[in-house]
Z-matrix of the N, CA and C atoms (Angstrom, degrees):
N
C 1 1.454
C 2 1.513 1 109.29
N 3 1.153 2 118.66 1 162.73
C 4 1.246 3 121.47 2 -178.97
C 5 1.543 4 124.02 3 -103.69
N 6 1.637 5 122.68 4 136.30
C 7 0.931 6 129.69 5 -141.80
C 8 1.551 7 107.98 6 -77.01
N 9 1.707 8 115.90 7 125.90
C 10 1.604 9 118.70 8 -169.53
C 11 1.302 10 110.03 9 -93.64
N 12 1.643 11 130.50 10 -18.53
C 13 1.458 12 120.35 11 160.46
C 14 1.559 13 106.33 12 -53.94
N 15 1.803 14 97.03 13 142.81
C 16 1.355 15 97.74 14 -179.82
C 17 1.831 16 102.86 15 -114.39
N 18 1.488 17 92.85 16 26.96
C 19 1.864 18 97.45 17 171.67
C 20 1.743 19 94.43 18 -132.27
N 21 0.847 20 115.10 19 20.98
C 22 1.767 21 114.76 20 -179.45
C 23 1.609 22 89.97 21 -98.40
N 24 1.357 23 105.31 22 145.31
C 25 1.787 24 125.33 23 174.63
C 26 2.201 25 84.92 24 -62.34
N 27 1.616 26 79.40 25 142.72
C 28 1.646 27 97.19 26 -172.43
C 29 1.684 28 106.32 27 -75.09
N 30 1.251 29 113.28 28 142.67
C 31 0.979 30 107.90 29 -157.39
C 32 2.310 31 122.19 30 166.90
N 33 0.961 32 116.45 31 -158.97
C 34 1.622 33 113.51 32 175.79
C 35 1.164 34 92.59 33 -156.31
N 36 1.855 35 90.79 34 138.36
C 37 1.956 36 109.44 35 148.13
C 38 1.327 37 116.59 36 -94.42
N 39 1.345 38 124.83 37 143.55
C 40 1.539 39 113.06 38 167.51
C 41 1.784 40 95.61 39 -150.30
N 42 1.633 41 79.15 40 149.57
C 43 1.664 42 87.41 41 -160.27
C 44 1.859 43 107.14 42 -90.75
N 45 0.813 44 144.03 43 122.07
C 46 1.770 45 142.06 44 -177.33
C 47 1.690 46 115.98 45 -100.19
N 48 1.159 47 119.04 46 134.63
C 49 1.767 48 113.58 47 -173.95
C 50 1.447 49 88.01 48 -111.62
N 51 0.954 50 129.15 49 169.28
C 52 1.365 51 153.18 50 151.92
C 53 1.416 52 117.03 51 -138.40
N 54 1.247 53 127.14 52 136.90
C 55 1.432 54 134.31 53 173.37
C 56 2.024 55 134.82 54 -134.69
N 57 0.992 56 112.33 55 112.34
C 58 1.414 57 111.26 56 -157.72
C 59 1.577 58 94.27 57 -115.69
N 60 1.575 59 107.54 58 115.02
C 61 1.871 60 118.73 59 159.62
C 62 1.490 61 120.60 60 -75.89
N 63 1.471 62 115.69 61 126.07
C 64 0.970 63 116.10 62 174.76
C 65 1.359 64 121.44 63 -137.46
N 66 1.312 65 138.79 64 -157.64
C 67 1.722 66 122.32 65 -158.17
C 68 1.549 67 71.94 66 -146.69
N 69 1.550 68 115.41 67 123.70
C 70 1.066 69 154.24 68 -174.14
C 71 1.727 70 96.59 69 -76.26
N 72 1.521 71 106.39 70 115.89
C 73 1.444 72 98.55 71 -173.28
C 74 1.918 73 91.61 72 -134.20
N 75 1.601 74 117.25 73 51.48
C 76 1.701 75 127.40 74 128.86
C 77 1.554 76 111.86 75 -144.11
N 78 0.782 77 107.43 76 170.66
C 79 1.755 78 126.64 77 174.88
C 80 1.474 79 101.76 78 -116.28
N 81 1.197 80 133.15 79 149.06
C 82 1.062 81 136.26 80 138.08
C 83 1.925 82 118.96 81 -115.58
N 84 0.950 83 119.77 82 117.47
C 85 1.337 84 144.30 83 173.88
C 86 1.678 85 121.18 84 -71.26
N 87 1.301 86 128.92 85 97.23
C 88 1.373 87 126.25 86 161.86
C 89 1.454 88 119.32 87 -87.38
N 90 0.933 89 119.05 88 126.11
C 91 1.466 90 140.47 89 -175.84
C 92 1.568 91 144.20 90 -160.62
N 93 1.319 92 138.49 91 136.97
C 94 0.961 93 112.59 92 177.42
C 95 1.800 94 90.33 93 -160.99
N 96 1.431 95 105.56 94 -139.46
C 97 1.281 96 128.19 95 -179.25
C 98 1.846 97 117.73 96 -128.27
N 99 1.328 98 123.22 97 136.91
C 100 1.509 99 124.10 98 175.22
C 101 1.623 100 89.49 99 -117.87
N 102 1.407 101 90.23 100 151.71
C 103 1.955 102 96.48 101 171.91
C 104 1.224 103 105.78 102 -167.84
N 105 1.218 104 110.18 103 139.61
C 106 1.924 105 116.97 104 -167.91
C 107 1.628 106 91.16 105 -136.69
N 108 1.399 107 101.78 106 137.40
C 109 1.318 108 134.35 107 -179.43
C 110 1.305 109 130.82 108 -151.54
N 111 1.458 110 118.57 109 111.55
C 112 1.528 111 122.12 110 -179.01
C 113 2.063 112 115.05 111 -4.40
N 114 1.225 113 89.64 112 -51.79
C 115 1.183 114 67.93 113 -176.66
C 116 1.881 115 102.14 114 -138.81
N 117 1.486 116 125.71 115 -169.65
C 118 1.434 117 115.79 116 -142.94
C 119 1.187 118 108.06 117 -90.04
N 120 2.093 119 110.77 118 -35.19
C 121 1.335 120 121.52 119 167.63
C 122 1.452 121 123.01 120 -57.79
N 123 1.023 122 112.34 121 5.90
C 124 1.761 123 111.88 122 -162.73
C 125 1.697 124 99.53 123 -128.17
N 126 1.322 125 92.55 124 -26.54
C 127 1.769 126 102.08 125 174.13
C 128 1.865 127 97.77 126 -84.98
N 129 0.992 128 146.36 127 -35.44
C 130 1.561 129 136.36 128 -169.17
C 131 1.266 130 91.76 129 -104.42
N 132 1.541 131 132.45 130 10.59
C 133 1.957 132 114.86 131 156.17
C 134 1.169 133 98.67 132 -115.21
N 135 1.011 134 148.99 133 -17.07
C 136 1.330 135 123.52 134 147.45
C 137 1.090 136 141.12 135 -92.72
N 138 1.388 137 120.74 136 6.54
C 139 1.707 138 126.46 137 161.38
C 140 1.497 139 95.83 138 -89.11
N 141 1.340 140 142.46 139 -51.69
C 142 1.390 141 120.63 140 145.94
C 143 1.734 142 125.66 141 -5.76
N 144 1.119 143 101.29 142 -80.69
C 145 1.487 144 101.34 143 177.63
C 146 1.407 145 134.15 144 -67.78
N 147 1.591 146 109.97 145 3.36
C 148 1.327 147 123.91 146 -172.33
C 149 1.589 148 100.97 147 -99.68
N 150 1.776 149 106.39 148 -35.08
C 151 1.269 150 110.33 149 -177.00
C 152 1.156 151 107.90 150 -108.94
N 153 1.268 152 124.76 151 40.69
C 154 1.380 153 142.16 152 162.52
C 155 1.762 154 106.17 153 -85.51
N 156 1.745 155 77.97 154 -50.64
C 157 1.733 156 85.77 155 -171.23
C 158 1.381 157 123.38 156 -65.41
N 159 1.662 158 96.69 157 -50.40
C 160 1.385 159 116.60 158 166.88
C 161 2.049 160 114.96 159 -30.27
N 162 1.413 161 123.26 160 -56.75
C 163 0.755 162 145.66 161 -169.70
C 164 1.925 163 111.68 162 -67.32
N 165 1.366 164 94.00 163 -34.62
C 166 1.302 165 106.82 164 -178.02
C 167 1.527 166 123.46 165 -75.94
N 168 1.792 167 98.26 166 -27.86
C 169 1.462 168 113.09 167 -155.86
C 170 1.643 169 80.56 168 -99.99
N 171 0.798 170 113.57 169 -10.55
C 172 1.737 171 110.69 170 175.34
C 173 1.128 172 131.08 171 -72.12
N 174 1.813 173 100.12 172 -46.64
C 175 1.429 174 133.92 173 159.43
C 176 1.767 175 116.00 174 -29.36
N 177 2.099 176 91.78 175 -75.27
C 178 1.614 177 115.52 176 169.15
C 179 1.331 178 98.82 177 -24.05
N 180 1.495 179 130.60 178 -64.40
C 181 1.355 180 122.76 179 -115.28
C 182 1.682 181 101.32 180 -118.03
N 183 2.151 182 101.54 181 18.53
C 184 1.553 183 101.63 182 166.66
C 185 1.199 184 102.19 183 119.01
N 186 1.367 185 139.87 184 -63.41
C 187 1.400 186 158.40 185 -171.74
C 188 1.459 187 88.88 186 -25.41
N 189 1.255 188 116.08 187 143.71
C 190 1.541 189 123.53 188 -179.03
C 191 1.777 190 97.64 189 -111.14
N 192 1.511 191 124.01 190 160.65
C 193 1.418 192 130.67 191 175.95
C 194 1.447 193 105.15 192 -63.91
N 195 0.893 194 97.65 193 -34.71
C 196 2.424 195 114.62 194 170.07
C 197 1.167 196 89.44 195 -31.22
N 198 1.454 197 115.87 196 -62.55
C 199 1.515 198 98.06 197 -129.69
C 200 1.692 199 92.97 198 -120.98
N 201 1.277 200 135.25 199 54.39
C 202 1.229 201 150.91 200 -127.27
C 203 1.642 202 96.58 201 -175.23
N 204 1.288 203 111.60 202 108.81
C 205 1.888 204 121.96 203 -153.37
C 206 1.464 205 107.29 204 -138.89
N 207 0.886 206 151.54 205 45.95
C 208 1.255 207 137.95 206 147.31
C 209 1.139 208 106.80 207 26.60
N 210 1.590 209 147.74 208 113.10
C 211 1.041 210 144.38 209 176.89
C 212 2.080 211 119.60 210 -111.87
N 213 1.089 212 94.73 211 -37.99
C 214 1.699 213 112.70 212 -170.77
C 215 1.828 214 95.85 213 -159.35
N 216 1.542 215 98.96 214 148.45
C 217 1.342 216 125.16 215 165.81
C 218 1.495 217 101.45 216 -162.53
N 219 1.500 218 103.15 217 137.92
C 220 1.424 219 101.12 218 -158.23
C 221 2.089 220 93.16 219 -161.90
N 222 1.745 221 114.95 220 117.78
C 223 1.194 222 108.36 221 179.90
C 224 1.779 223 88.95 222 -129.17
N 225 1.678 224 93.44 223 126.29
C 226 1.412 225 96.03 224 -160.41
C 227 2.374 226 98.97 225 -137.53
N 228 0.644 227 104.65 226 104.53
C 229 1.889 228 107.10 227 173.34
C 230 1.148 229 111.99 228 -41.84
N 231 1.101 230 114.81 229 128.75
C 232 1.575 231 117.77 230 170.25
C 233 1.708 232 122.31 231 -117.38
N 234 1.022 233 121.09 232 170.80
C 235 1.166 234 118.90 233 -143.94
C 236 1.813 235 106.59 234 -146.29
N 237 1.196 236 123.78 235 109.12
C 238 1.656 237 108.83 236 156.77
C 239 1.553 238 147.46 237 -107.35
N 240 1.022 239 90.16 238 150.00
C 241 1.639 240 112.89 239 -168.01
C 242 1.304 241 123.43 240 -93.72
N 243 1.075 242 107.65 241 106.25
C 244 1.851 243 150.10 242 -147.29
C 245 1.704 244 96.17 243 -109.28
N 246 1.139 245 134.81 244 92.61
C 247 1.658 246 131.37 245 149.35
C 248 1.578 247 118.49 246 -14.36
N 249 1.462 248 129.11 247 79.19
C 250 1.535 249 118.53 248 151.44
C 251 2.091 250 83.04 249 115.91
N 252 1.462 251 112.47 250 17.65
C 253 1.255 252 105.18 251 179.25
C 254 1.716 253 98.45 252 -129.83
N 255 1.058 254 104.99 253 175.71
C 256 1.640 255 121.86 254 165.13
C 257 1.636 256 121.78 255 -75.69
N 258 1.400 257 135.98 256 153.29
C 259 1.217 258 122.46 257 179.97
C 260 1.539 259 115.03 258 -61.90
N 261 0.928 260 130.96 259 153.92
C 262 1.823 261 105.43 260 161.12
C 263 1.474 262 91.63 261 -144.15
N 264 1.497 263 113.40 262 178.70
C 265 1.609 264 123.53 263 -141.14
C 266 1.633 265 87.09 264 -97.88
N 267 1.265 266 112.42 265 138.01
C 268 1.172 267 135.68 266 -174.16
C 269 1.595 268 110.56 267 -129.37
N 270 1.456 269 106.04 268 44.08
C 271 1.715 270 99.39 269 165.04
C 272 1.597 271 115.82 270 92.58
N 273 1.415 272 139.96 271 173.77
C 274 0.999 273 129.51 272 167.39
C 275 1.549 274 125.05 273 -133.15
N 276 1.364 275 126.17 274 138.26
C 277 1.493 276 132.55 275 -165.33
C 278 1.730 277 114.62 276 -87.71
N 279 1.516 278 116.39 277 126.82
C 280 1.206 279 94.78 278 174.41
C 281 1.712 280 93.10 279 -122.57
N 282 1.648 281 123.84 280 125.68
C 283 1.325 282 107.66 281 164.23
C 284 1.576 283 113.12 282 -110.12
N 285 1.181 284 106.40 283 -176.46
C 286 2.050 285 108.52 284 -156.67
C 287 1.531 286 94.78 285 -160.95
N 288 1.484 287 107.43 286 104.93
C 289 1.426 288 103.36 287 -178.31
C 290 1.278 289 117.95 288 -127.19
N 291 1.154 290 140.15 289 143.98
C 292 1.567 291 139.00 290 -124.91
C 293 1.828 292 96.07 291 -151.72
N 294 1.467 293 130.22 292 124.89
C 295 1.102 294 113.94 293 -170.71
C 296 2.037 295 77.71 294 -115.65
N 297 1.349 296 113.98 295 153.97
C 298 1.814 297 127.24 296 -160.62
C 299 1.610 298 86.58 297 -146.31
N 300 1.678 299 98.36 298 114.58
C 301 1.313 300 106.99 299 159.74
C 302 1.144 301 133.44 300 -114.19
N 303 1.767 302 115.99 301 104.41
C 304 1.053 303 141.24 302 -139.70
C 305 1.892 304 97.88 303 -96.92
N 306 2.010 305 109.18 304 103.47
C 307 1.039 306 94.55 305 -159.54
C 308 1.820 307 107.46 306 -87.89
N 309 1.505 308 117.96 307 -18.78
C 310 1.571 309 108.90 308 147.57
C 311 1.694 310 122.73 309 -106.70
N 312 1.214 311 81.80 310 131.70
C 313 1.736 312 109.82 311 -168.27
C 314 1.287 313 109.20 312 -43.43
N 315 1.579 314 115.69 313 -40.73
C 316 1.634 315 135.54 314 -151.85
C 317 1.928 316 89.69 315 -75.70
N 318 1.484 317 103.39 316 -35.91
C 319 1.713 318 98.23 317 176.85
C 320 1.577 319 129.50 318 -69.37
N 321 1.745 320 108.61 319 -8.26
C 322 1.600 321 109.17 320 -159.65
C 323 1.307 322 107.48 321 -60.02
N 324 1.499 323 122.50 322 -42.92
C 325 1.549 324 128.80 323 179.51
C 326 1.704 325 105.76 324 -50.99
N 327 1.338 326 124.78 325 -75.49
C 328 0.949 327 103.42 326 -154.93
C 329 2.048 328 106.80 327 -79.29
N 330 0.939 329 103.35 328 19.21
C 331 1.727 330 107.42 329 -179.67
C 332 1.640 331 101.31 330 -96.82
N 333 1.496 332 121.33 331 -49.09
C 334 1.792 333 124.24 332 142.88
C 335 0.824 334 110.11 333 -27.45
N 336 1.143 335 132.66 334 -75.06
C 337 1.751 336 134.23 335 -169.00
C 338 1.767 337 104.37 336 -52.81
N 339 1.463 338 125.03 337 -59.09
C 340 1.258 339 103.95 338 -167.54
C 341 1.665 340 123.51 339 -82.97
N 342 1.496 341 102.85 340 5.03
C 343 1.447 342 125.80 341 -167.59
C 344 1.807 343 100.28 342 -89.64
N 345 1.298 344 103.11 343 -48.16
C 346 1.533 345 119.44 344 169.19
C 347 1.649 346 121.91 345 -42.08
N 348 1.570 347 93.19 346 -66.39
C 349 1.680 348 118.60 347 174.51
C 350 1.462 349 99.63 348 -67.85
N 351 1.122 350 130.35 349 2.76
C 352 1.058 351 107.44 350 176.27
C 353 1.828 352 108.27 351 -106.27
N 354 1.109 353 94.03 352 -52.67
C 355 1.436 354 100.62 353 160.05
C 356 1.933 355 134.01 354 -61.13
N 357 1.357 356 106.30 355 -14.02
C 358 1.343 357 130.01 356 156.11
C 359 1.928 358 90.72 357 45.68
N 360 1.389 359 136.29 358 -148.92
C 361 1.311 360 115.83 359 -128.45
C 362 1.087 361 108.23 360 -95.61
N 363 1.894 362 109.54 361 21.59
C 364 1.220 363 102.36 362 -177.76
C 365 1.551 364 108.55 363 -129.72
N 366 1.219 365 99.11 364 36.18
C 367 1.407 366 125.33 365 -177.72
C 368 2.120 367 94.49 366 -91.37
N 369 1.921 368 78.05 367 141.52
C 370 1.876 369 84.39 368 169.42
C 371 1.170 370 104.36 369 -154.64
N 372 1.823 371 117.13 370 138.93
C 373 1.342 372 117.65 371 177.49
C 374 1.102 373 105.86 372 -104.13
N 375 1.164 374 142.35 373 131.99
C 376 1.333 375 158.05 374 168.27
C 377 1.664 376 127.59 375 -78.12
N 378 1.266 377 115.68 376 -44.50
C 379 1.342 378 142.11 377 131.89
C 380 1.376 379 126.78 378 178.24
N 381 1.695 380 110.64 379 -153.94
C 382 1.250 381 102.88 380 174.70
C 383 1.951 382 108.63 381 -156.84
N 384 1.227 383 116.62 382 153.60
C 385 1.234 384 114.00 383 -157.76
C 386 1.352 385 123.87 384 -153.60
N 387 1.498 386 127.76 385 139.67
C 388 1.694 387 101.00 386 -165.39
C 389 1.505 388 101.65 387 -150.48
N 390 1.551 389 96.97 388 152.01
C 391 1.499 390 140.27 389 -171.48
C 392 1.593 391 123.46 390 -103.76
N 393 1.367 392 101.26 391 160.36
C 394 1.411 393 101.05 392 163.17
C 395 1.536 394 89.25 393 -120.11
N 396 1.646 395 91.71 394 140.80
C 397 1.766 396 125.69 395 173.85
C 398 1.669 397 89.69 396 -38.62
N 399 1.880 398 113.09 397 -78.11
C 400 1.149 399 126.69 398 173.44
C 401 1.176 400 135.74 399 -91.03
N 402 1.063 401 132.68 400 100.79
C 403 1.678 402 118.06 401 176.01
C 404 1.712 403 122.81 402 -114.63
N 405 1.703 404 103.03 403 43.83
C 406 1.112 405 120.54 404 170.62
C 407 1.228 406 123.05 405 -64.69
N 408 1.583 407 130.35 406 -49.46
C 409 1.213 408 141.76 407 152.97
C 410 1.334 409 110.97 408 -66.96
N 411 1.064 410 138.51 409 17.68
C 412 1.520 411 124.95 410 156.03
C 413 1.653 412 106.35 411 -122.47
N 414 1.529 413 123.24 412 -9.19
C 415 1.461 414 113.59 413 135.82
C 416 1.093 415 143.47 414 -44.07
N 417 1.783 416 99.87 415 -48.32
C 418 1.700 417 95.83 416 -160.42
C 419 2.145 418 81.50 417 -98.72
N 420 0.915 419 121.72 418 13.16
C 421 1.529 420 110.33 419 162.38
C 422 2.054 421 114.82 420 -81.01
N 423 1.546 422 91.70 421 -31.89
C 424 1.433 423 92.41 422 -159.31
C 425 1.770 424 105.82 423 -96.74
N 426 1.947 425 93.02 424 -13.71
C 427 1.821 426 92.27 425 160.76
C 428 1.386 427 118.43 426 -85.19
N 429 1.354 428 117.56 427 -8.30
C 430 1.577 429 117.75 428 158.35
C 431 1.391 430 100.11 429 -61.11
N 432 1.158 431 143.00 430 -75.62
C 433 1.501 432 136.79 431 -132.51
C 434 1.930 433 79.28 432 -94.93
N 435 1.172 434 145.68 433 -22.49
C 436 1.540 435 105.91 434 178.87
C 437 1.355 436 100.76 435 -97.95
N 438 1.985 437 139.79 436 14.93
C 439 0.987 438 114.21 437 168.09
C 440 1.762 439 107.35 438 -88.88
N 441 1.094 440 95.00 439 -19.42
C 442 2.152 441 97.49 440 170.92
C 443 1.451 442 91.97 441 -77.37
N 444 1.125 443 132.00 442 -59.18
C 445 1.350 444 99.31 443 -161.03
C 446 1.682 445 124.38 444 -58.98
N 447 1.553 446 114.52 445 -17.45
C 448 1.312 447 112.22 446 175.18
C 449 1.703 448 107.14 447 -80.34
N 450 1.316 449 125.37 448 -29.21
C 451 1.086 450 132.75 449 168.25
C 452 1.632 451 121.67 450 -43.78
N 453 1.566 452 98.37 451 -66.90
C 454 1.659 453 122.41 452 -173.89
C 455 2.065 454 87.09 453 -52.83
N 456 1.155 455 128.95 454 -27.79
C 457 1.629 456 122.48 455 -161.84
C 458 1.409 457 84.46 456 -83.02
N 459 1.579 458 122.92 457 -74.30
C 460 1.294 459 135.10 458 -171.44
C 461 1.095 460 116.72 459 -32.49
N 462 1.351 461 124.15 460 -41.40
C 463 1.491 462 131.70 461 163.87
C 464 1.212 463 114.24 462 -66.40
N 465 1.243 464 135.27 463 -24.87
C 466 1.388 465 122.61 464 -173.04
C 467 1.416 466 104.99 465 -88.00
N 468 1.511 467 107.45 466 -57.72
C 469 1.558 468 108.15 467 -176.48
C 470 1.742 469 114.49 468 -58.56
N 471 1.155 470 138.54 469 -21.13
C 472 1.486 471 156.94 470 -159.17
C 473 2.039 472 84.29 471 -86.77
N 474 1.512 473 95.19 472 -54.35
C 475 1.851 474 88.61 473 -173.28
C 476 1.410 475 107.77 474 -69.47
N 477 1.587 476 118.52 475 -47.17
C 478 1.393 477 126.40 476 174.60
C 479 1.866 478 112.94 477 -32.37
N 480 1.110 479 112.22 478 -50.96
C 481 1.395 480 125.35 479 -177.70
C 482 1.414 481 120.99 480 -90.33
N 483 1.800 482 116.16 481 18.72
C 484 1.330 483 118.16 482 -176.94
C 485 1.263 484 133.93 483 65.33
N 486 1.730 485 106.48 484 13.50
C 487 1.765 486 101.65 485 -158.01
C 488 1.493 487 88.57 486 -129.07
N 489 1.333 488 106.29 487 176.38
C 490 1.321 489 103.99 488 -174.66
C 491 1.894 490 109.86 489 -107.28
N 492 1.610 491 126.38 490 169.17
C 493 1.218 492 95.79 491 172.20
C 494 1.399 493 102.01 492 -113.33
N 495 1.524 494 112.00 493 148.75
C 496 0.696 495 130.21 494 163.09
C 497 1.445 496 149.91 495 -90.65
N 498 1.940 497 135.60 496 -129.96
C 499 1.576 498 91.94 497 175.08
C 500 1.443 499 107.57 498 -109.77
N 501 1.374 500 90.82 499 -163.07
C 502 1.508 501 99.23 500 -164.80
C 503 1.715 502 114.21 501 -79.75
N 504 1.321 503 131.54 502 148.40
C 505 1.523 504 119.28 503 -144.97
C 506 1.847 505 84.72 504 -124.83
N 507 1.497 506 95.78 505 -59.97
C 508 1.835 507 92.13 506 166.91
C 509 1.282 508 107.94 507 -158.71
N 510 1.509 509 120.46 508 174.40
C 511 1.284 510 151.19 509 -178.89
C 512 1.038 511 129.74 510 -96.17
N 513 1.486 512 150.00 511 75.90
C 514 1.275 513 134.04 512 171.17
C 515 1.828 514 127.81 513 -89.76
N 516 1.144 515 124.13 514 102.16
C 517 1.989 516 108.58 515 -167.75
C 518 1.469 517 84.68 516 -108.74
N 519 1.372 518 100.19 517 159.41
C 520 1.488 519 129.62 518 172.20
C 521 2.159 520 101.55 519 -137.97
N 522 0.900 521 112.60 520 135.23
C 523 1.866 522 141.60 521 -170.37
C 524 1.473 523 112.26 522 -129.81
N 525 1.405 524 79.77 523 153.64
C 526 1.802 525 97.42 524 -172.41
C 527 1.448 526 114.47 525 165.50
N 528 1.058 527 105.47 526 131.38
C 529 1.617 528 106.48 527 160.63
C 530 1.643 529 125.18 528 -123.25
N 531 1.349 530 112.65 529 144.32
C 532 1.142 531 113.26 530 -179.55
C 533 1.807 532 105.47 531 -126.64
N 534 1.310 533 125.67 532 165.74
C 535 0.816 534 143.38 533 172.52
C 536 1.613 535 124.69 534 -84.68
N 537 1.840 536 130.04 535 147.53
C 538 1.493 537 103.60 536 178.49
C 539 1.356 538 87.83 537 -157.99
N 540 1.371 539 122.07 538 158.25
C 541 1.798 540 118.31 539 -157.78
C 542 1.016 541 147.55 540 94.99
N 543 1.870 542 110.26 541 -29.75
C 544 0.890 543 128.56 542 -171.11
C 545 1.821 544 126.78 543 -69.53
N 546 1.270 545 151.65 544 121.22
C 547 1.618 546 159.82 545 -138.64
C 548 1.303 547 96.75 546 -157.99
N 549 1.276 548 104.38 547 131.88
C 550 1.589 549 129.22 548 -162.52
C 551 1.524 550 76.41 549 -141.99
N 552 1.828 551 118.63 550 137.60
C 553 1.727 552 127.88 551 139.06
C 554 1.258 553 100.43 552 -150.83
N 555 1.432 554 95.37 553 119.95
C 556 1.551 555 118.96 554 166.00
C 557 1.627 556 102.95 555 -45.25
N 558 1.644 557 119.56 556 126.58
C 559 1.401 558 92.59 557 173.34
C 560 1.821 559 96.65 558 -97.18
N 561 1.458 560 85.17 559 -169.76
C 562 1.606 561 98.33 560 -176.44
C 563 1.348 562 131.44 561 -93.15
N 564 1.242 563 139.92 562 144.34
C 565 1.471 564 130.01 563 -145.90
C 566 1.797 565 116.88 564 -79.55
N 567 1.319 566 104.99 565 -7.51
C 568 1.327 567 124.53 566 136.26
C 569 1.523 568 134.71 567 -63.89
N 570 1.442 569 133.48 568 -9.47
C 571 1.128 570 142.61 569 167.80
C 572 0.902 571 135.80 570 -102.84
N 573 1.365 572 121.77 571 103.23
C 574 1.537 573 136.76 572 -171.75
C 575 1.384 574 100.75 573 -66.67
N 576 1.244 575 143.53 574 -36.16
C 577 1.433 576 130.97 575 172.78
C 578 1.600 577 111.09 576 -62.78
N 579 1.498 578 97.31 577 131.58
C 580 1.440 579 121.91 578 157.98
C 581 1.086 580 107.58 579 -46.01
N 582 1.595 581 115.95 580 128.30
C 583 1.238 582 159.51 581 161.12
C 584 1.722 583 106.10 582 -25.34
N 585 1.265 584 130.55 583 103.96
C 586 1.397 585 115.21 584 -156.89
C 587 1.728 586 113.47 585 -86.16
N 588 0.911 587 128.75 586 106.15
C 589 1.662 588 129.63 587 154.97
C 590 1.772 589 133.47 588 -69.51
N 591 1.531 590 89.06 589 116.14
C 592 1.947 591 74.45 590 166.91
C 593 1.278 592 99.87 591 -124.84
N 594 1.526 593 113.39 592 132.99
C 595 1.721 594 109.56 593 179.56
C 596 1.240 595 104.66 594 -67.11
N 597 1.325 596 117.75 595 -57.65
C 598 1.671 597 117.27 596 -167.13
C 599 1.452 598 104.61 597 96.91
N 600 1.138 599 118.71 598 -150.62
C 601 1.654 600 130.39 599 -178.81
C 602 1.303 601 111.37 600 -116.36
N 603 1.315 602 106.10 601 163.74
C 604 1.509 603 98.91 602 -169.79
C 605 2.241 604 82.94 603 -130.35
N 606 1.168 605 99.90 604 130.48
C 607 1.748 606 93.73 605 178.48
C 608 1.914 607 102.87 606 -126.37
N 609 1.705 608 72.26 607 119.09
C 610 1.838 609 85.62 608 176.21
C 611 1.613 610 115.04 609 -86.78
N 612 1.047 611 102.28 610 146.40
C 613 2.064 612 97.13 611 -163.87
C 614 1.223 613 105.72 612 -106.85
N 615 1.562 614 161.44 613 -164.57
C 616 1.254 615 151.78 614 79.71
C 617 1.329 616 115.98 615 -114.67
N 618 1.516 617 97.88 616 130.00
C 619 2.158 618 98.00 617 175.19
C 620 1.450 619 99.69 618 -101.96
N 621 1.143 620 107.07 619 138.30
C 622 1.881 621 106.74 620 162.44
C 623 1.909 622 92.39 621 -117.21
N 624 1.651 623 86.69 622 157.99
C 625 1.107 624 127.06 623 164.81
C 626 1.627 625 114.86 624 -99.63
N 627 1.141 626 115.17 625 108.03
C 628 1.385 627 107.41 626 -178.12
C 629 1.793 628 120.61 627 -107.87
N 630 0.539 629 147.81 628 -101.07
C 631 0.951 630 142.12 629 167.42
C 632 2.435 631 118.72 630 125.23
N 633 1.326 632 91.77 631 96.35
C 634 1.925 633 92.50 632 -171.47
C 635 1.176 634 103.84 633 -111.31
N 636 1.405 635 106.66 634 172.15
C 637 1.519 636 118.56 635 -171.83
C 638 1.412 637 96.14 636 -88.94
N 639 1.465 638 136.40 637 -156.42
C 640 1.001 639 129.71 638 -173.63
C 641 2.363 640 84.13 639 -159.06
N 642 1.484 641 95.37 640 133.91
C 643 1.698 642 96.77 641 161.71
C 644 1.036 643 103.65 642 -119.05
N 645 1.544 644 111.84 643 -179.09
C 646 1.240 645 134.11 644 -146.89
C 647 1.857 646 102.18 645 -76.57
């Protein structure tokens, strides 16, 4: 597009995406335990001991202390709500949530499964989500293809308007990757099959802002 400051060196911005697919090689796992108990001391010793297990069966099943995060702990009163009455105290909640970084993907199902059973009905998944360890080389792949693509524009509109392009004045990129594909199902406590995972792809983006002079 063409540049709307009328004190900016004369000239065009044009914006370029680049995008690179890749096969997501961590998981990260949210999980933990919720537990409500008459009263608060009885609710923080046994969500203790629930996420004792939780923590343990995580351990078993490879998970290193690395990658083992404390995410949320939270002891909060609850209260019920009665039609044409007042709230009154309904016990107290303790939840314990644990983020597990699962460094092959192909394991998250059955590491859910023994993280679950371990925590039994007071087990909760929150979700689960996945990364690449590195996605350095799939940056500077995907800022190749969005610095041509702001280029391949710059060139067109620069000829469109009779002028030539010229150089480059500045750089702005913005990065990120997100994930797409991904299916999580809790199985059922009747099901001996592992908990099914598909990572899917994980696609790292970069847009630049470019910004050239324009010659005659």
């Amino acid at each position: 597009m063409t540049d709307p400051s009328p004190t900016a060196e004369p000239g065009i911005v044009v914006s370029g995406q680049g995008a690179v697919a890749g096969t997501p090689d961590i998981a990260s796992i949210s999980l933990g335990v919720s537990v409500k108990r008459g009263q608060a001391p009885a609710a923080m010793t046994d969500a203790a001991a629930a996420a004792t297990r939780v923590l343990e069966a995580l351990k078993a099943a490879g998970i290193a202390d690395s990658d083992l995060q404390t995410r949320d702990y939270a002891l909060t009163q609850e209260f019920a709500y009665l039609p044409d009455a007042a709230p009154r105290p309904d016990g107290f909640r303790v939840t314990n949530t644990v983020v597990a970084t699962v460094r092959t993907p192909a394991d998250a199902g059955t590491i859910l499964d023994a993280a679950v059973a371990a925590g039994g009905d007071d087990a909760v998944v929150q979700g689960i989500s996945f990364g690449l360890g590195d996605d350095a080389a799939a940056k500077i792949a995907a800022r190749d293809l969005a610095f041509a693509d702001a280029r391949a524009k710059a060139e067109q509109l620069a000829r469109l308007s009779g002028r030539t392009l010229g150089r480059v004045v500045s750089i702005n990129e913005t990065s990120g990757s997100a994930g797409f594909g991904p299916m999580v199902r809790v199985k059922m406590a009747d099901d001996a099959a592992s908990t099914p995972i598909q990572a899917g792809e994980i696609e790292t983006t970069v847009t630049v802002d470019v910004r050239w002079s324009l010659g005659d």
